[in-house]
N, C-alpha and C positions, 0 to 999 in steps of 0.2 A: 279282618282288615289290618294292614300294617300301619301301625300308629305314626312312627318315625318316617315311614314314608310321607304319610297325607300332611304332618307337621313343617317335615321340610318344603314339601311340595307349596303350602301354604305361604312358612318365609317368604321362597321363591317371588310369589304372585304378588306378596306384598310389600319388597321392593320394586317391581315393577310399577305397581300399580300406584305407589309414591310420585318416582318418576315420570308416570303421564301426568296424574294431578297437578305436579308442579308445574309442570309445562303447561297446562289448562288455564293454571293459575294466571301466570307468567303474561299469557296472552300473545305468547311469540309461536302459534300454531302458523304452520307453513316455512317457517324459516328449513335451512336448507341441511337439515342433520334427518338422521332416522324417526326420532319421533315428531318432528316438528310435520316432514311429508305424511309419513301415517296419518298426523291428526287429521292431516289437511284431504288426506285420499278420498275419492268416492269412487263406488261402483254400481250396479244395477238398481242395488236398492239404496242407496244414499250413503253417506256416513259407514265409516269402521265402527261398531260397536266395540266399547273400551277389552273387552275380554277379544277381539281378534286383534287389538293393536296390543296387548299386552303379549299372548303369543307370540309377535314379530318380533317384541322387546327382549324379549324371555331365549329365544333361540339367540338372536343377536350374542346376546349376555352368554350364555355360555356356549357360542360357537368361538367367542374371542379369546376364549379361557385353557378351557383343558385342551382343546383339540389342537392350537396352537402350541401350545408349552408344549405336546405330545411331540406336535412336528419337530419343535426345534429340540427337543431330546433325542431324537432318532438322528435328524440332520451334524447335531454335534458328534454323535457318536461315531458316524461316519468319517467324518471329516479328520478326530481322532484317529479313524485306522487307516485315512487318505491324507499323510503330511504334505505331499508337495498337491494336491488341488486345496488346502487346506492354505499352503505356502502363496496360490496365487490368487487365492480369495482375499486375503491380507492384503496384498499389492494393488487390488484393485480398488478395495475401502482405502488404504492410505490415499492413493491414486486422485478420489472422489471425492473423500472429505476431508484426507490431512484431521487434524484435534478435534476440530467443531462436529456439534452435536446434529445427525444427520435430520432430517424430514421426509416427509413422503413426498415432496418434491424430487429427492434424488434418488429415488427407485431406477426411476428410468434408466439410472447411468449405473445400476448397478444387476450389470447383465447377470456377469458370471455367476455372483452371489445369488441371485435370484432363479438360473439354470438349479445351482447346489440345491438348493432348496424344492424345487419342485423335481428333482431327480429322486432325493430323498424322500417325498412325499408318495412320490412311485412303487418305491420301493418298501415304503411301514407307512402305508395310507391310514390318517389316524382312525375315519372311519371305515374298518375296513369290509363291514356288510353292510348294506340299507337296505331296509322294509320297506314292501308296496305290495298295496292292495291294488287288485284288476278291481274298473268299475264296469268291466262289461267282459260278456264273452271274448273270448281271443282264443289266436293259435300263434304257434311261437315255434319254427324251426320241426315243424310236425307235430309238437305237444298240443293239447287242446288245455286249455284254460279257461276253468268256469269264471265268472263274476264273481265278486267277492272272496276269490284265490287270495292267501298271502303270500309273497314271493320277495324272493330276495337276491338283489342286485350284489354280486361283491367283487368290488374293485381291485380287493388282495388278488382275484386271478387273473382281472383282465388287464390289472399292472403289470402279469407278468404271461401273459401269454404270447407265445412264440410269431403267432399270425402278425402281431401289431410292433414286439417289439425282439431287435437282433440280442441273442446273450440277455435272455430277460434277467437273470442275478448280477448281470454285473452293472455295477455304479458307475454310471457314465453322464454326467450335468451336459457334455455336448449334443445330447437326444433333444435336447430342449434350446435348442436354436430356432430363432426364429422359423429358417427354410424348412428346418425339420418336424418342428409342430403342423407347420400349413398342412405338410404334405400326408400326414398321420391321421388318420382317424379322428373324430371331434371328441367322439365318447372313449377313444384309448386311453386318455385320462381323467378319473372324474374321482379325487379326495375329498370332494362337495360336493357329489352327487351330478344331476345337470336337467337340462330343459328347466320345465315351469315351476317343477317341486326342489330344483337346485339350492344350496344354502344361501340363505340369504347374506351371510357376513364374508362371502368365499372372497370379495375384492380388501372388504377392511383385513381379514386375517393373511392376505398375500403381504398389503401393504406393510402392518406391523410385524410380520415375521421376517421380512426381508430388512428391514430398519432393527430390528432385534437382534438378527445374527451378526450384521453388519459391526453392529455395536461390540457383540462378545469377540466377536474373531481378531477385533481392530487391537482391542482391548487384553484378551486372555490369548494362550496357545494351549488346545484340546492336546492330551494324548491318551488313549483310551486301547483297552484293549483287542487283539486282533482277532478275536474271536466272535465268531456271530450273534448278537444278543437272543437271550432265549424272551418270548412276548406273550400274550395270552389277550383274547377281547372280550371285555368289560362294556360292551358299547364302543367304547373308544379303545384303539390299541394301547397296552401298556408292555412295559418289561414287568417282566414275574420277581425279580428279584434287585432291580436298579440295574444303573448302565452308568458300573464305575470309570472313571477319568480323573487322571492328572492337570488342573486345570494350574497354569501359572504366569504370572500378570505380566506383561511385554514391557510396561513403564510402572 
């Protein structure tokens, strides 16, 4: 058994499981946040049981973490070897919020930036396999798949597979136009996976990443190498060796 595994693992469950208590404590089950609805959820058989609302906690918690920082590492890097979509990403944060500090309020107005971002997410999806078990017979495209198959979804190809998308290598944020999403495939993008088993945090981590880059881009100008990052997956996409940039403050 791996000691340092089941130790961390434990950490893990015991921050979480802090978290609900205080909230238990608190007596503000139901208010309008992730834990407060969890507490307050029922289903078939009554009540969440503390160890599945800790699960929700627990992914939550590190879906907002690495996979995010991941995104806007790849998206920075990009934008590095993209000066002038880089140059009107700027113009349209100036545009938006001018010095004040943004919110998730102004998402909304922050088209382009939020395009960049899920263009880049396209392109170095952080999760770029996912795991699923068949819970029944099936057939798939003429495969036969037993029950209990494990099989794996991965989005690194169908981000860039030809059917769904024009010049799948090349970096284009205007795919991500409103008209252009409708018109695409529902599942041509899924860096959260999708349907019932989708991430649960895929709307908080849109919301914070796109208030995050906002932030840097307003703030710093990337320039970064024009060479492809080399990457490798850990679970999550990483760069093998970092993903050098000259980063330098605008004020």
């Amino acid at each position: 058994m791996n000691w340092r595994l089941v130790r961390a693992q434990l950490a893990l469950y015991e921050v979480c499981d802090q978290i609900i208590a205080r909230r238990r404590v608190s007596g503000s089950v139901g208010e309008q946040d992730l834990v407060g609805l969890l507490l307050a959820a029922r289903d078939d058989t009554g009540r969440l049981s503390d160890a599945e609302i800790r699960d929700q906690v627990l992914i939550f918690l590190l879906a907002g973490h690495e996979t995010t920082s991941t995104a806007l590492t790849f998206t920075l890097d990009l934008l590095g070897r993209q000066p002038e979509v880089q140059r009107r990403v700027r113009a349209e944060v100036d545009e938006v919020l001018g010095d004040r500090t943004p919110t998730v309020r102004d998402v909304p107005a922050l088209g382009l930036t939020t395009r960049v971002l899920k263009e880049a997410m396209r392109l170095y999806p952080s999760a770029p396999l996912i795991g699923r078990m068949a819970v029944a017979d099936d057939e798939l495209c003429g495969y036969r798949i037993p029950a209990r198959s494990n099989l794996a979804v991965v989005p690194w190809v169908i981000h860039r597979h030809p059917g769904f998308w024009d010049e799948p290598g090349r970096f284009d944020p205007e795919r991500f136009t409103p008209e252009r999403e409708k018109a695409r495939h529902h599942y041509a993008w899924l860096p959260f996976g999708g349907g019932p088993r989708g991430c649960i945090g895929q709307h908080f981590s849109m919301l914070e990443s796109v208030v995050a880059l906002a932030i840097l881009v307003r703030d710093f100008e990337f320039t970064a190498s024009p060479a492809e990052p080399r990457y490798t997956n850990h679970i999550t996409l990483r760069p093998t060796s970092g993903l050098p940039s000259r980063v330098s403050p605008r004020r």
